[in-house]
N, CA, C and O of each residue as an XYZ file, in Angstrom:
384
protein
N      -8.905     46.400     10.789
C      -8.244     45.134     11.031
C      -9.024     44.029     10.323
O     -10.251     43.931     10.327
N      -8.130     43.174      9.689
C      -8.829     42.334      8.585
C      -9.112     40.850      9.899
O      -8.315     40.522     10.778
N     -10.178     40.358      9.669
C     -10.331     39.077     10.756
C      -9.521     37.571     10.176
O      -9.621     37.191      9.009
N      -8.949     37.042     10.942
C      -8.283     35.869     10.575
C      -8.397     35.114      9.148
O      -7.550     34.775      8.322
N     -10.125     34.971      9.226
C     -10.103     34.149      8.327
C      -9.864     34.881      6.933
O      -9.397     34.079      6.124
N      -9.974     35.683      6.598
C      -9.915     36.433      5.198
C      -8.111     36.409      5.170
O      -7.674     36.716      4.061
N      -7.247     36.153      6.014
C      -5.906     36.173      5.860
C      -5.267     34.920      5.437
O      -4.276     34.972      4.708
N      -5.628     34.080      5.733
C      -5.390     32.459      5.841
C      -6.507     31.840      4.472
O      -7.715     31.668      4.636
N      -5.831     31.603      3.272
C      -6.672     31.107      2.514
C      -7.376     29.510      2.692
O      -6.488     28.665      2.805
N      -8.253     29.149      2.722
C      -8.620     28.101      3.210
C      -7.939     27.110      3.240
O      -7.172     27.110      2.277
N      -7.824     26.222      3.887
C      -6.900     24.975      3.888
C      -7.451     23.834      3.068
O      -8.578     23.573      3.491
N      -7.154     23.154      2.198
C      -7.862     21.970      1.228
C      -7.361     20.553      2.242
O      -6.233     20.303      2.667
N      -8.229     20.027      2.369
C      -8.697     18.690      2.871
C      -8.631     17.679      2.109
O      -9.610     17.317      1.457
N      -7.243     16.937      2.056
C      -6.837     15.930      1.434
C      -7.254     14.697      1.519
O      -7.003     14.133      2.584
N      -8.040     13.873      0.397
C      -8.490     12.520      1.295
C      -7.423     11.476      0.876
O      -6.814     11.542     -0.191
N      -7.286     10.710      1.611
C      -6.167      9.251      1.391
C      -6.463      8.814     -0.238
O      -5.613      8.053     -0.700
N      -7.385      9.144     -1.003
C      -7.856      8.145     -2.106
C      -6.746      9.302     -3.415
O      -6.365      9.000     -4.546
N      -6.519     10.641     -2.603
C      -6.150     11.808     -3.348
C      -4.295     11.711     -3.350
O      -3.557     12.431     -4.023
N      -4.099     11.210     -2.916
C      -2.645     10.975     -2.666
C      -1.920      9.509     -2.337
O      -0.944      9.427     -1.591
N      -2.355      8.697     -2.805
C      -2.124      7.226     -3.299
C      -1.242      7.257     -4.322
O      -1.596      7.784     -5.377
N      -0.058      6.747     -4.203
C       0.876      6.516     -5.579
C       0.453      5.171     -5.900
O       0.105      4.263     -5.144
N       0.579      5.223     -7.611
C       0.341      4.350     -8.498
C       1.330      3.238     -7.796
O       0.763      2.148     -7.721
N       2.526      3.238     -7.318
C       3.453      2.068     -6.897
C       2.999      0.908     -5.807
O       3.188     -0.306     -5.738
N       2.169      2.075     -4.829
C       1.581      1.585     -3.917
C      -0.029      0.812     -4.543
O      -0.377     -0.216     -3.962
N      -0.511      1.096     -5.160
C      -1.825      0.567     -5.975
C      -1.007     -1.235     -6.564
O      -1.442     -2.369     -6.359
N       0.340     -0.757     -7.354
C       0.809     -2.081     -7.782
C       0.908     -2.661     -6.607
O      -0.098     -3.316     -6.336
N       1.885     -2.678     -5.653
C       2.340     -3.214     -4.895
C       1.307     -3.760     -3.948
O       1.715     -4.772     -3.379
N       0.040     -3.377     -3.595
C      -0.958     -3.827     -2.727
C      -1.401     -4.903     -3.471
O      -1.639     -5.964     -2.896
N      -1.584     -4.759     -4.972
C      -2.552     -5.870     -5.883
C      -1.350     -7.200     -5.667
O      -1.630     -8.254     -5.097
N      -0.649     -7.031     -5.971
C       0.972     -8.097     -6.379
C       0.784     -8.220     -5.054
O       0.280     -9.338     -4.944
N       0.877     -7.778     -4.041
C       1.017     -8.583     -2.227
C      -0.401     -9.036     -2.251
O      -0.269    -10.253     -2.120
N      -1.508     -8.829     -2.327
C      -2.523     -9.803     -2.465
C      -2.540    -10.645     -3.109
O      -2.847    -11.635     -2.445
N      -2.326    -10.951     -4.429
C      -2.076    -11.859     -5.043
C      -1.074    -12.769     -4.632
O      -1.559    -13.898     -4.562
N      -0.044    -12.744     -4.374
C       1.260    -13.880     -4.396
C       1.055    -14.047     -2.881
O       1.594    -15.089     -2.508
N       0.365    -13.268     -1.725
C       0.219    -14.211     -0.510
C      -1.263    -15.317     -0.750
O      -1.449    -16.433     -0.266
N      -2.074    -14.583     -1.586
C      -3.003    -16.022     -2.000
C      -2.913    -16.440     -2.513
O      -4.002    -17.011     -2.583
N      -1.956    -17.045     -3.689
C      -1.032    -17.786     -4.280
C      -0.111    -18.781     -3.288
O       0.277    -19.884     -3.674
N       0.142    -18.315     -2.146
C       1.140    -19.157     -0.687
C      -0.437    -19.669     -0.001
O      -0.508    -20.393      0.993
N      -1.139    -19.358     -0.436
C      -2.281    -19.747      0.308
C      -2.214    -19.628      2.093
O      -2.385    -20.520      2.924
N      -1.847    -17.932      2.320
C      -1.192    -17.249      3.087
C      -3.120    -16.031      3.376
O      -3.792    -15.522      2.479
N      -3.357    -15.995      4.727
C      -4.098    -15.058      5.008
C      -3.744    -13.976      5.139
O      -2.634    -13.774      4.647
N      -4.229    -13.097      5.628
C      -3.835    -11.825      6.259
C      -3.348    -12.026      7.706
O      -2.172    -11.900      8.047
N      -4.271    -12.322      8.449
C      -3.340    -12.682     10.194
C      -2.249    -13.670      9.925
O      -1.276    -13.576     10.674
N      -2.214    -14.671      8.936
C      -0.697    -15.300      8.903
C       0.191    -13.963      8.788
O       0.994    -13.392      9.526
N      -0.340    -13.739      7.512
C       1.190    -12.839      7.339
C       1.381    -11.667      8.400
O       2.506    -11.428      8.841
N       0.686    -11.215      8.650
C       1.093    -10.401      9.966
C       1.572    -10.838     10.834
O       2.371    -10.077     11.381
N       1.402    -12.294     11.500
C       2.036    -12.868     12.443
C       3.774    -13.267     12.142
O       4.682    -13.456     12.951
N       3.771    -13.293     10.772
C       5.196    -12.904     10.443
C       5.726    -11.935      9.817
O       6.694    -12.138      9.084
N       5.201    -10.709      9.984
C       5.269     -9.309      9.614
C       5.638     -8.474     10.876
O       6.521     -7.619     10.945
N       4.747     -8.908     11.915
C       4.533     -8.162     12.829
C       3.939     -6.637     12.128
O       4.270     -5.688     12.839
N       3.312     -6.317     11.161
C       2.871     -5.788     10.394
C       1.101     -6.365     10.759
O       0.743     -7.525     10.551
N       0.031     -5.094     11.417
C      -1.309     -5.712     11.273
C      -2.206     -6.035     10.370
O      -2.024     -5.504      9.274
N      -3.347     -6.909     10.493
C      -3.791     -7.538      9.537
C      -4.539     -6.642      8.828
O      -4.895     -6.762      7.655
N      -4.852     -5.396      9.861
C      -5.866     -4.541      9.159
C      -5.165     -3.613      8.353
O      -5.648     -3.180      7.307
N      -3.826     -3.217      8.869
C      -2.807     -2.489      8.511
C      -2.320     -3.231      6.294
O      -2.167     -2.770      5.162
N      -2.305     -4.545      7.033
C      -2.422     -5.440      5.234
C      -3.138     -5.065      4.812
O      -2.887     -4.111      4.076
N      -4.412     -5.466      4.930
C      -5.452     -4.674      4.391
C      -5.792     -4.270      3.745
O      -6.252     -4.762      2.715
N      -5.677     -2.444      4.254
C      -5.109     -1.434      3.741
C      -4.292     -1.074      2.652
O      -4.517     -0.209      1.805
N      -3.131     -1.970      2.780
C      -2.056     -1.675      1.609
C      -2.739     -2.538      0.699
O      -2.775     -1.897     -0.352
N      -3.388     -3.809      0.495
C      -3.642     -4.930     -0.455
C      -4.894     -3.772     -1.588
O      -4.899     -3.616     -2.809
N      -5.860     -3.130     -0.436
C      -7.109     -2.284     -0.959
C      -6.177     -0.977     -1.393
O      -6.922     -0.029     -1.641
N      -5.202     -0.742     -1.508
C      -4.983      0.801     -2.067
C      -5.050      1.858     -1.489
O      -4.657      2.945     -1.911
N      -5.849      1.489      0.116
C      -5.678      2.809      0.733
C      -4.456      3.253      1.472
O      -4.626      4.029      2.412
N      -3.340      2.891      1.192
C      -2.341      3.123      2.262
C      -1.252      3.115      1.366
O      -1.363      2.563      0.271
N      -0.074      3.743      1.766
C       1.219      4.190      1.221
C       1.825      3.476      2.117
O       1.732      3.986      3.233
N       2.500      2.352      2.084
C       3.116      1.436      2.980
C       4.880      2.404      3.006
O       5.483      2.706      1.976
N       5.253      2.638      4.085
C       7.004      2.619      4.014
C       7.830      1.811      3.503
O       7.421      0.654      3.408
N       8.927      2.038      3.115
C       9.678      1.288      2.063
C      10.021      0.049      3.132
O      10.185     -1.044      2.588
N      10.169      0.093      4.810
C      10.421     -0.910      5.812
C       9.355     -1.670      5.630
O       9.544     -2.886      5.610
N       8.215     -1.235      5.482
C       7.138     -1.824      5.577
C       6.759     -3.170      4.009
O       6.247     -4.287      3.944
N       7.387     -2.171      2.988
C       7.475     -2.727      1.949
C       8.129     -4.160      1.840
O       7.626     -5.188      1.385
N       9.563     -3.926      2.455
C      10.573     -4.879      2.332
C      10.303     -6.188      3.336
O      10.410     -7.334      2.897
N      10.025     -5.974      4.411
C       9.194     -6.924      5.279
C       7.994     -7.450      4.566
O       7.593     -8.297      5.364
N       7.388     -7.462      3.813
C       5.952     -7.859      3.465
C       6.994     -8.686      2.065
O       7.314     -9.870      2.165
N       7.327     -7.982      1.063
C       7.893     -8.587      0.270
C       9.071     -9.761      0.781
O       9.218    -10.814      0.159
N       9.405     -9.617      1.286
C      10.133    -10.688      2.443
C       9.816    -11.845      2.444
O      10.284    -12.652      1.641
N       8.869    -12.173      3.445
C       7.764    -13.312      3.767
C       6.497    -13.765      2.417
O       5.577    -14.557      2.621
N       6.752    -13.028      1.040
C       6.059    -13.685     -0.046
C       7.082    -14.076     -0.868
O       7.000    -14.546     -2.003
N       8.111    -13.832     -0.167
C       9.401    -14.492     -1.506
C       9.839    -13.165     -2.704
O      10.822    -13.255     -3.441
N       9.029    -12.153     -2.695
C       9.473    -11.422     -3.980
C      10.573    -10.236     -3.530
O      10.573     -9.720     -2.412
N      11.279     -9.984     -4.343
C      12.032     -8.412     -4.109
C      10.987     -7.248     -4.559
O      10.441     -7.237     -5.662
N      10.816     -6.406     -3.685
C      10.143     -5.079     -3.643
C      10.385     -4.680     -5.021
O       9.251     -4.589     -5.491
N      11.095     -4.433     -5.796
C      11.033     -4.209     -7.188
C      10.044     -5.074     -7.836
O       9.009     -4.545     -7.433
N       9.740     -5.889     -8.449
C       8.987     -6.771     -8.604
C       7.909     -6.293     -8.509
O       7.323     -6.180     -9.586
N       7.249     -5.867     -7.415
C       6.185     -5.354     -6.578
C       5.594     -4.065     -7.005
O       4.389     -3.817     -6.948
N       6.481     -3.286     -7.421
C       6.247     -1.794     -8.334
C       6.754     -2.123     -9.287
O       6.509     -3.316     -9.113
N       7.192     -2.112    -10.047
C       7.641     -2.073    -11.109
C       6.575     -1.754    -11.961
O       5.517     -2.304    -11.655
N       6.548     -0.862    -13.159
C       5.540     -0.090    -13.810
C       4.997     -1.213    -14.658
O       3.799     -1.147    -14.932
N       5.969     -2.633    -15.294
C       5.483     -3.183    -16.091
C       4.556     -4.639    -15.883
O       5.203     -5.675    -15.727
N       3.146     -4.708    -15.880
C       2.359     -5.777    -15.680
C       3.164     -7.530    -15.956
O       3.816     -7.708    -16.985
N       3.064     -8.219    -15.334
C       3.376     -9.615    -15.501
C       1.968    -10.054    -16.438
O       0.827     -9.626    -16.262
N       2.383    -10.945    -17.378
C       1.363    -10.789    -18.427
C       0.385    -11.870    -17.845
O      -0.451    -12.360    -18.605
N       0.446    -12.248    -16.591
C      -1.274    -13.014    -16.198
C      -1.885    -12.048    -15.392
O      -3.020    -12.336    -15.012
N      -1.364    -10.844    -14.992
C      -2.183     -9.583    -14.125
C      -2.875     -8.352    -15.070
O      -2.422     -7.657    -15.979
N      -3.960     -8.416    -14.521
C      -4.822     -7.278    -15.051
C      -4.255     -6.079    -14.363
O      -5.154     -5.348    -13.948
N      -3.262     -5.720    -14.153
C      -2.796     -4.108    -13.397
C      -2.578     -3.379    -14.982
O      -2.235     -2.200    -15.078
């Protein structure tokens, strides 16, 4: 009888930095930018997000894959359409 583990090939341990889409990388830089552009904090905008500040954060730093709800609410309250926000092509005053 073969023991468990030799049956079950190891499981790989994914870290958050390993599965980040490039859309979400745009979209965090472009929502940091254009809420400090509104000269907009993080607890503001959460307080009209209902979205947390640490939860912003997160998406502004790249570590987080925001939901497309999550998306559209945030883009919301900075004025932009979520397209805008990903879109593959740089606005020519951003270093993305």
């Amino acid at each position: 009888m073969r023991s468990p583990k030799s049956e079950y090939p190891m499981t790989k341990i994914l870290r958050l930095d390993d599965v980040v889409q490039p859309e979400a990388v745009r979209f965090g830089a472009r929502l940091k930018k254009r809420r400090e552009e509104l000269g907009l904090t993080q607890p503001q905008l959460s307080e009209q997000t209902g979205i947390t500040a640490a939860y912003i954060s997160t998406v502004e730093n790249a570590k987080a894959n925001p939901t497309l709800d999550m998306m559209v609410r945030l883009a919301k309250v900075v004025d932009l359409e979520v397209w805008d926000m990903i879109r593959p092509q740089p606005d020519a005053n951003e270093n993305q």
